[in-house]
N, C-alpha and C positions, 0 to 999 in steps of 0.2 A: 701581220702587225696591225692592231687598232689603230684606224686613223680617224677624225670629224676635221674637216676642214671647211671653215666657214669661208663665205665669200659674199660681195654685194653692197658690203660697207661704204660709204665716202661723204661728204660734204655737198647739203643740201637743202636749200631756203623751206623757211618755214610754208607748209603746207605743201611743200614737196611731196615725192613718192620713191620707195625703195623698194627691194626685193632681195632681201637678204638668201644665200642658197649655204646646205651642209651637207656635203659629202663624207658620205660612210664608206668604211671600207674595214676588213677585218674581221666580222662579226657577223651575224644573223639580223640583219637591220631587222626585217618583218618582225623579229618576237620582243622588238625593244618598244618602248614608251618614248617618244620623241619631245624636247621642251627645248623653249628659248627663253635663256637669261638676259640679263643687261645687270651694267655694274655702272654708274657715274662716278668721277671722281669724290673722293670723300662720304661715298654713302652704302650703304649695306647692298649683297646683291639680290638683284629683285625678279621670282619669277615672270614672267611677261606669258607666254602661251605654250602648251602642251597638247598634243594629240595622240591618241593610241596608236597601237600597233600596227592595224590595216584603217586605221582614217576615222575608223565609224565617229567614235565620239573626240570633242576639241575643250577646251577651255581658253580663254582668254581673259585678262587678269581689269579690273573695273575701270583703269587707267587708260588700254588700249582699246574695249569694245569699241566697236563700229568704227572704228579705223585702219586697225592689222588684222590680218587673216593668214593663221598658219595651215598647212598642207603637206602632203608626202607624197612622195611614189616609190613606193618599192620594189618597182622594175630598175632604177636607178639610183635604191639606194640613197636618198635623197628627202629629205622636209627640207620646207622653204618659210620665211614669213614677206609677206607681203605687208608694207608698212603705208600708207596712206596719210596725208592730212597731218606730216608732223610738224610736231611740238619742239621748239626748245627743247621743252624739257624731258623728251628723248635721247638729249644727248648722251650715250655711253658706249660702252665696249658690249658688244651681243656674245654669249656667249651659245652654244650649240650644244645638248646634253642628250647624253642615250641613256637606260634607263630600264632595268629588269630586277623583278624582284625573282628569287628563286630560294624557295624554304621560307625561313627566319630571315636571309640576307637578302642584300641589294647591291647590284652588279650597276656602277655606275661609268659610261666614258665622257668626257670632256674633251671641245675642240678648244684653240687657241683664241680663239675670238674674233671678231673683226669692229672696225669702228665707225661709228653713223656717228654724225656734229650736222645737229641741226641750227643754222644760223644765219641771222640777214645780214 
């Protein structure tokens, strides 16, 4: 069975540090495309960081540069993001996204999310 299970979320003062982690299971982690969403209350959801399939290449979205750094290990099946120096206006539900295109389509799985509230 497909599972993403995020974890790492919780409540913590601005300029804080997180370490959000997604556990895979079910699938062929290595040949997926790995990204982290966030969704805030009332607002559309918004990519935040993606990385390939074995690491080489990353993105990160103009919002977070030089403060999150996302990551993977595919011995365990696992991208993480590493959240530094937050914002406010970080605050959302993270969500965990896998991510293969094959042909014409796109094989997408989704975790449940987890929640960061950043707040003084």
């Amino acid at each position: 069975q497909v599972q993403l299970v995020e974890s790492g979320g919780g409540l913590v003062q601005p300029g804080g540090s997180l370490r959000l982690s997604c556990v895979a299971s079910g699938f062929t982690f290595s040949s997926y495309l790995m990204r982290w969403y966030r969704q805030a209350p009332g607002k559309e959801r918004e990519l935040v960081a993606s990385i390939s399939n074995i690491g080489g290449r990353t993105n990160l979205s103009d919002s977070v540069k030089g403060r999150f750094t996302i990551s993977r290990d595919n011995a365990e099946a696992t991208v993480y993001l590493q959240m530094n120096s937050l914002k406010p206006e970080d605050t959302a539900m993270y969500y965990c996204n896998a991510q293969r295109v094959r042909g014409a389509g796109v094989q997408r799985y989704w975790g449940q999310g987890t929640q960061v509230t950043v707040s003084s």
